[in-house]
N, C-alpha and C positions, 0 to 999 in steps of 0.2 A: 552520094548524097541524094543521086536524083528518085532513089526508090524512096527515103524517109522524106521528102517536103512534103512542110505545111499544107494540109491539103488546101486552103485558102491561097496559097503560094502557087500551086498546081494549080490550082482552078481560076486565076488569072495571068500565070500562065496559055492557056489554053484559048480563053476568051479574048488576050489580047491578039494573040498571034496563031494561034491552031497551032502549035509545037507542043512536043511532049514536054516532062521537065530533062529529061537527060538531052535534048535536041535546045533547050531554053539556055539551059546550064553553057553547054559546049559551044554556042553561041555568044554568048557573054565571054567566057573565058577566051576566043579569038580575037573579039573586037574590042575587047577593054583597055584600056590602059589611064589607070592602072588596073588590075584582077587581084582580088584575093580572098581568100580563107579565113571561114571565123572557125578556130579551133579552140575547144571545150580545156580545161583547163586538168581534163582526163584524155587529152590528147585526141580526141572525135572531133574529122570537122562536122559542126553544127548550121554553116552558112556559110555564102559566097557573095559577093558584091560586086562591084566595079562601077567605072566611067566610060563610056561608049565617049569618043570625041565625034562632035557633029558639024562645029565649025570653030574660028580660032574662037578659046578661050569658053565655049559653049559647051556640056556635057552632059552625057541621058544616064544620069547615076541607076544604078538599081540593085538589088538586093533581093535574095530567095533563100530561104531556112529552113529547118528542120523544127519539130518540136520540142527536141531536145534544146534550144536557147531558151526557154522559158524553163525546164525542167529545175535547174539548178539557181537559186536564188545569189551564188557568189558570181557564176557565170552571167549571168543576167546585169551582175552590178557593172560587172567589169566591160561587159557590151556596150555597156549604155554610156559608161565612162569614156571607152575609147572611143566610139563611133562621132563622140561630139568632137576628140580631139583632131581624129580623121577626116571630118568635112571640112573642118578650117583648113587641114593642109591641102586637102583638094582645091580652098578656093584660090591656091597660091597658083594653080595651075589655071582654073577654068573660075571664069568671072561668072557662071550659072550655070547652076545644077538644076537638071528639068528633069522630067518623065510622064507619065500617066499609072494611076493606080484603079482597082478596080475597085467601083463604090461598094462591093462587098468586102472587103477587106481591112476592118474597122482596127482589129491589131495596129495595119501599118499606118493606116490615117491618123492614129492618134499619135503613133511612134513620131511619126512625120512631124507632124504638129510641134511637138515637142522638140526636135531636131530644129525648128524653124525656117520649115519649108511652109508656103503658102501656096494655097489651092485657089489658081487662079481663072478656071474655065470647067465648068459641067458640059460632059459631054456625056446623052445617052443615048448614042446609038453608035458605040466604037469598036473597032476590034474585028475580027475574022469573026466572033460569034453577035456581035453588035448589042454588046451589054452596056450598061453607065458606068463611065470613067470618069476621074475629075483630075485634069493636068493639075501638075505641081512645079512649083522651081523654088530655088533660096539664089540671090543676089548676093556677092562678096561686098561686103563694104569697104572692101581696100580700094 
């Protein structure tokens, strides 16, 4: 997956951390939990997620794809379908979902959005490359 990402995916990548994406990816997939695979419904994974644990009940969700998730308009329903059912069960574990996103990466800020995550601090001077980022979190309301 890490040769196909998004290049808006790789490229804050990059800006936030100076890692490649196969160095992003395999980093995620050690410290997550949970980690997983968004596989295409022609059996390609198209994306990867997870929850980085940072203190009780606190967690740095994140998310890197391919362009292949938008390609397919069934694949796409069904992302959007499940991803909302998947954050409610993450909030059984972690009472806030945080991270930072890169303000160039208008895809995920809207996806976000929608997700009902809120942008709650502009930051523009962050990251190894010191680009504008804008933290995000969603609160459980359990």
């Amino acid at each position: 997956m890490a040769g196909n990402m998004r290049q808006a995916d790789a490229d804050e990548v990059k800006a936030q951390s100076g890692h490649t994406p196969a160095e992003s990816l395999l980093k995620g997939f050690m410290c997550s939990d949970p980690c997983l695979s968004i596989i295409s419904r022609h059996g390609k994974v198209i994306g990867m997620w997870g929850v980085v644990p940072q203190a009780d009940r606190v967690g740095r969700i994140w998310m890197l794809g391919t362009d292949a998730m938008f390609d397919d308009a069934i694949d796409r329903r069904t992302f959007l379908r499940e991803a909302v059912k998947c954050v409610e069960e993450l909030h059984q574990r972690y009472t806030v979902l945080f991270n930072e996103i890169d303000a160039r990466n208008k895809v995920h800020m809207r996806w976000l959005r929608w997700m009902g995550f809120t942008f709650v601090r502009y930051r523009p001077n962050y990251g190894a490359e010191g680009r504008p980022f804008y933290e995000f979190c969603r609160v459980s309301h359990v």
